[in-house]
C-alpha positions in Angstrom: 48.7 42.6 103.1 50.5 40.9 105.6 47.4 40.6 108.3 45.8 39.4 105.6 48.3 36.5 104.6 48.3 36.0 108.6 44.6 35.9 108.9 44.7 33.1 106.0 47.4 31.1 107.7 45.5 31.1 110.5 41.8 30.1 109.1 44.3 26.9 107.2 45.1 26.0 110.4 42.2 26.2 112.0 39.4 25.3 109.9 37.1 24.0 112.0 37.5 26.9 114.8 36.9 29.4 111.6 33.9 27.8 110.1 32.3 27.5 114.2 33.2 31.5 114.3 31.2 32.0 111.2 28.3 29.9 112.2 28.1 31.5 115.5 28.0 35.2 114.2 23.9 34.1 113.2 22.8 34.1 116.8 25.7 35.2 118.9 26.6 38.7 119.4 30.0 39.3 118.0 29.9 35.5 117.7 30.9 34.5 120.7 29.5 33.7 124.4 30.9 36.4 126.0 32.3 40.1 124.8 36.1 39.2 126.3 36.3 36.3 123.6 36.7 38.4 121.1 40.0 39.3 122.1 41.9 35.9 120.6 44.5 36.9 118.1 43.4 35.7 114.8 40.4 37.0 113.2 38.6 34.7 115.4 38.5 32.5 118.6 39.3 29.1 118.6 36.6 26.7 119.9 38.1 24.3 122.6 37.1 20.7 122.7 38.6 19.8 126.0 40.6 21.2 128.6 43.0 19.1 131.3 45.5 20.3 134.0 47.3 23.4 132.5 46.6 22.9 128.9 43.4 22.5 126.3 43.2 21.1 123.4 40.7 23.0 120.2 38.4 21.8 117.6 40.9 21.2 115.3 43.2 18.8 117.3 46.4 21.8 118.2 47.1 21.5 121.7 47.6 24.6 123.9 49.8 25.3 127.4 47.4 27.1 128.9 48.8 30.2 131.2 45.6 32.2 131.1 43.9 29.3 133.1 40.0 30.9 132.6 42.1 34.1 134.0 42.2 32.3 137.2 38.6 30.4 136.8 41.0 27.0 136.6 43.9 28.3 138.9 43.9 25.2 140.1 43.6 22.9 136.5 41.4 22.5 134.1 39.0 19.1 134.7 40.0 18.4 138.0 38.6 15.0 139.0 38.3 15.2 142.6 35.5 18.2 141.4 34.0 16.3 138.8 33.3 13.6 141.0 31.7 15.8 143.9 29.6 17.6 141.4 28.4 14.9 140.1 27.2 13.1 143.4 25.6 16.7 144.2 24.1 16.8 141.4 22.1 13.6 141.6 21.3 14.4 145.2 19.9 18.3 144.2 21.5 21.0 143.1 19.4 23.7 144.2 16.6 24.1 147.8 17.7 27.7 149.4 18.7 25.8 151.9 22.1 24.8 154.2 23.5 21.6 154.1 26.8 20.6 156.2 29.3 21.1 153.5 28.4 25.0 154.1 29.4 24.3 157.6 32.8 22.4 156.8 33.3 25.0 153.9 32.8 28.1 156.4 35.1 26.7 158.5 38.4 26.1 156.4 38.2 29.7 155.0 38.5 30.8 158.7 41.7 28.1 159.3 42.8 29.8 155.8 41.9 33.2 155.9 41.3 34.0 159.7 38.2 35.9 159.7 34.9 34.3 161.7 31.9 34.8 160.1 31.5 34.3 155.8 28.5 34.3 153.6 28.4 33.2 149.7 27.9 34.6 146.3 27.7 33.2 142.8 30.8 35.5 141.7 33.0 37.8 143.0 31.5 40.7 141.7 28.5 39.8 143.3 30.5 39.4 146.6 31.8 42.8 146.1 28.1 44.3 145.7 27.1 43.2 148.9 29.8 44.3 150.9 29.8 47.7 149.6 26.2 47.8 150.4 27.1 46.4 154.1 29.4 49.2 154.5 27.4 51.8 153.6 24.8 50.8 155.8 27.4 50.2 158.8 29.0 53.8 158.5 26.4 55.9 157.4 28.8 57.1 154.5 27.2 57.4 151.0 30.6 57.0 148.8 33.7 54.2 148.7 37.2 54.3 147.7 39.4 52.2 145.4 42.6 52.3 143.6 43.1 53.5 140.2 43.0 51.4 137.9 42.0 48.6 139.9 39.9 45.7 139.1 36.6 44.1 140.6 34.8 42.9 138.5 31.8 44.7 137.0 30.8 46.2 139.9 29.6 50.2 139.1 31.2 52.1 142.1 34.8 50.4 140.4 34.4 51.0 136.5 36.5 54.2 137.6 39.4 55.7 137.1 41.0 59.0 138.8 40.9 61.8 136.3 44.5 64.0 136.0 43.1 66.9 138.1 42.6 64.1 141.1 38.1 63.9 140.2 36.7 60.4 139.5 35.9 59.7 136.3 34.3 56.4 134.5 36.8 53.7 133.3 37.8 54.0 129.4 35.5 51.1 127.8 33.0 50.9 130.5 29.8 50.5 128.8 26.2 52.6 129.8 27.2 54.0 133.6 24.0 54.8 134.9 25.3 57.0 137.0 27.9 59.9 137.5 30.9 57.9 139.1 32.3 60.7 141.3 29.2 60.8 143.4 29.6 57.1 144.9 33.2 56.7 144.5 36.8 58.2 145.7 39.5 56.9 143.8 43.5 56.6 145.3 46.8 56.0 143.6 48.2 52.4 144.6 51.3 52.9 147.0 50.6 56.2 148.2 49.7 56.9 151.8 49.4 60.8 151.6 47.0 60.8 149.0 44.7 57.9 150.9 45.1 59.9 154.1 43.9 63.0 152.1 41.0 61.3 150.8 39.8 59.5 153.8 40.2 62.6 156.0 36.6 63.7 153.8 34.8 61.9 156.4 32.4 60.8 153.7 34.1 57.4 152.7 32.6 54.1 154.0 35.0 51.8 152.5 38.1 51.4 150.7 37.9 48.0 148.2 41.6 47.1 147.4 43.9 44.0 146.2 46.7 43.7 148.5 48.7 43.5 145.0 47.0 44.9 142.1 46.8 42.1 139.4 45.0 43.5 136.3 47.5 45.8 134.8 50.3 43.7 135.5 51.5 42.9 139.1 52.1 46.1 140.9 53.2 45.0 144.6 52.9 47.1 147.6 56.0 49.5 149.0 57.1 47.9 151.9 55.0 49.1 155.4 52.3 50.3 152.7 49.5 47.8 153.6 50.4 48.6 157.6 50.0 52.3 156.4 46.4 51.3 155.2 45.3 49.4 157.7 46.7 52.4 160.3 45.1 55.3 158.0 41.2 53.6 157.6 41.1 52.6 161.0 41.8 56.0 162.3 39.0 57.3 159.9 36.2 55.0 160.7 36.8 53.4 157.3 36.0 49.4 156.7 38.9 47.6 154.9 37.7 45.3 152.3 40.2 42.7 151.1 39.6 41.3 147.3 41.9 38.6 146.8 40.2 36.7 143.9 43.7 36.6 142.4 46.0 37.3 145.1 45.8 33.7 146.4 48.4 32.3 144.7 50.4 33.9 147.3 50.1 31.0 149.6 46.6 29.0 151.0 45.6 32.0 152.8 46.4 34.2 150.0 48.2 37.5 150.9 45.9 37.8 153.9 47.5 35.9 156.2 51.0 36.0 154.5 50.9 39.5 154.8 49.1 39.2 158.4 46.8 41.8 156.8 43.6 42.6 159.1 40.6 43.5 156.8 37.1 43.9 157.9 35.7 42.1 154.9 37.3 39.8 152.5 36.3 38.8 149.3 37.5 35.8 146.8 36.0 33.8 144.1 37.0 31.9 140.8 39.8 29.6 141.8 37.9 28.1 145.1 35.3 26.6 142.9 37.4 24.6 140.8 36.0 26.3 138.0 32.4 25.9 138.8 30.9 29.3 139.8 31.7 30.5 143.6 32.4 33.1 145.6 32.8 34.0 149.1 33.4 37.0 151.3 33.9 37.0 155.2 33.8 39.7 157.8 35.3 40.6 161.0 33.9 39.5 164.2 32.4 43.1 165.0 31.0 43.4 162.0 29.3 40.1 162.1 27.8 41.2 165.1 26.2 44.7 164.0 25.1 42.9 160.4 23.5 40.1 162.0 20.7 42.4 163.7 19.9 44.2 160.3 19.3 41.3 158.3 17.3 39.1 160.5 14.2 41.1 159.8 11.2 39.7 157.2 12.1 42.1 153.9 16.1 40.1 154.1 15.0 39.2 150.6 14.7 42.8 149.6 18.0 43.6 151.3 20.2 43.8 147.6 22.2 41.2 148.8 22.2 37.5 148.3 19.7 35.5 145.4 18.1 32.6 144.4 20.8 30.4 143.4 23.4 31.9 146.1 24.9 29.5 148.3 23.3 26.2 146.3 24.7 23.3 147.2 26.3 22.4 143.4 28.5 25.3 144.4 29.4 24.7 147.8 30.5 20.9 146.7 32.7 22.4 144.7 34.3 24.5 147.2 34.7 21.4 149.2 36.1 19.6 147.1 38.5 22.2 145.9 39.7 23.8 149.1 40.5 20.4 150.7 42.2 19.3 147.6 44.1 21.4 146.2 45.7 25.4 147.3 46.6 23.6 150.2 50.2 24.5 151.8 52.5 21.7 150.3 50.6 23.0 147.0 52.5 26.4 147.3 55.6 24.6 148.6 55.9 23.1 144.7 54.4 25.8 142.7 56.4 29.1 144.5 59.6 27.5 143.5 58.8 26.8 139.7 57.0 30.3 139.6 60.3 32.0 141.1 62.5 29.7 138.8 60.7 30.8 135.9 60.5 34.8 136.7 63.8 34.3 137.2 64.4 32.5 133.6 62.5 35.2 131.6 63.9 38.0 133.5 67.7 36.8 132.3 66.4 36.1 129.0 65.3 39.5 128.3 67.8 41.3 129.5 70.8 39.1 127.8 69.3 41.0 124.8 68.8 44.0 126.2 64.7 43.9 125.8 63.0 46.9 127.9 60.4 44.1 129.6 59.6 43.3 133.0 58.6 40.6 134.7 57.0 39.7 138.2 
């Protein structure tokens, strides 16, 4: 009885959201663009109208503070004009040739200043980004089968739909949908925070890469122990396994994300979401070395075969939008503002809950 009263409060209050989420059910599965929508509290989703800096406003006029943010899509604001304004001279100047223009150059370029790494390459989405590194390092080592962290998250990649079963075997993730394939034979899975157990399952010799955040960020914030990431570094080197660094949400540690706050040394590095402004983007870089051996195996004619890359990776709508973003906003006297107000507001809840003794946490 009381859902329902709530689930009537809520359609009063929102009428115009609840008789959009009744119209959509004709032609959209479940009635919305995307399975994740669904999730609004409610009965429904509410339909947004607009969306500006850190807040959006719905259909029916209630204005929201927005700490979700497009889970990190708008990390840097919702409608950011500088974007706008360089999408829109893109877009009446093409958006789209499979070709380079300079901003790829300039944009190359700055995520080396940021990030340190030499060489990059782009992607539509993280995800993607992830797909073609893991492809790169198998065909660098040899090695059929990559590691990751339970419970970690990277996007909707196969090989990381995987969590690691009670008796230590890799099994698929609860919810993952249709895996076409028996997850233990492409993928080793490792506890976050524990060295024996990476060393143990590097020591195989089977592994080509481990995929990791430097924090994990999708079931809460789970930091590293201190001297874990030097651990990580120390144990894949000394096994022939590549590093790959996924830091899609660890950059709001600082401009060059936890990579060079951390002075972490990975072999690849992936990131997306926020360094488009919202618009669709990603990018991963690679070491020197590996730059080097990659180049040789993709400069042959069947490149477009290769898995990697795709028609609309790399357009130039896309890499305006990383322009504009990276030299606008992330930058250093950014972080100088935000860090503070993020640490005074941890801070804030923290004493909140536990002047009533709540059993949260906060990070």
């Amino acid at each position: 009885r009381r859902h329902r009263e709530e689930l009537d409060l809520f359609v009063r209050t929102h009428p115009t959201s609840a008789r959009l989420a009744a119209s959509a059910k004709g032609h959209l599965l479940s009635g919305v663009p995307m399975p994740w929508m669904t999730r609004w509290p409610g009965g429904f989703p509410v339909f947004v109208d607009q969306a500006r800096g850190a807040r959006f406003t719905d259909v029916d006029g209630i204005e929201y503070v927005d700490f979700c943010l497009g889970d990190t899509g708008a990390m840097t604001g919702h409608a950011l004009p500088q974007v706008a304004e360089a999408l829109r001279d893109r877009a009446l100047r093409g958006i789209t040739t499979m070709l380079p223009n300079d901003d790829a150059i300039w944009v190359a370029e700055e995520l080396t200043r940021r990030f340190g790494l030499p060489k990059w390459q782009f992607a539509m989405t993280a995800t993607d980004a992830n797909r073609f590194v893991l492809r790169f390092a198998r065909h660098l080592t040899g090695r059929p089968k990559v590691a990751v962290i339970d419970w970690c998250y990277h996007g909707t990649v196969d090989e990381t739909l995987v969590i690691r079963a009670d008796d230590g075997t890799t099994v698929s993730r609860p919810g993952a949908i249709g895996p076409g394939f028996d997850p233990a034979l492409t993928t080793r899975v490792v506890p976050f925070n524990d060295l024996d157990a990476l060393e143990a399952t590097l020591s195989t010799g089977d592994v080509a890469c481990l995929l990791m955040e430097p924090a994990l960020t999708n079931i809460g914030i789970v930091l590293p122990d201190e001297g874990y990431m030097e651990g990580v570094r120390e144990i894949t080197r000394r096994h022939g396994v590549l590093l790959v660094i996924d830091e899609t949400h660890t950059i709001c540690a600082g401009p060059g994300g936890c990579t060079r706050a951390w002075s972490l040394e990975p072999d690849f590095f992936v990131i997306g979401k926020p360094i488009g402004g919202g618009m669709p983007a990603a990018v991963y870089g690679m070491s020197a070395e590996v730059a080097a051996r990659l180049e040789d195996a993709l400069s042959g004619d069947s490149v477009d075969v290769s898995g990697v890359g795709g028609t609309l990776t790399g357009n130039a709508l896309a890499l305006a939008a990383i322009r504009a973003t990276l030299s606008t906003t992330l930058r250093q006297e950014d972080f100088d503002a935000m860090i503070p107000l993020a640490s005074a507001w941890t801070e804030g809840v923290r004493n909140g809950y536990e002047r009533h003794g709540l059993p949260w946490h906060v990070q």
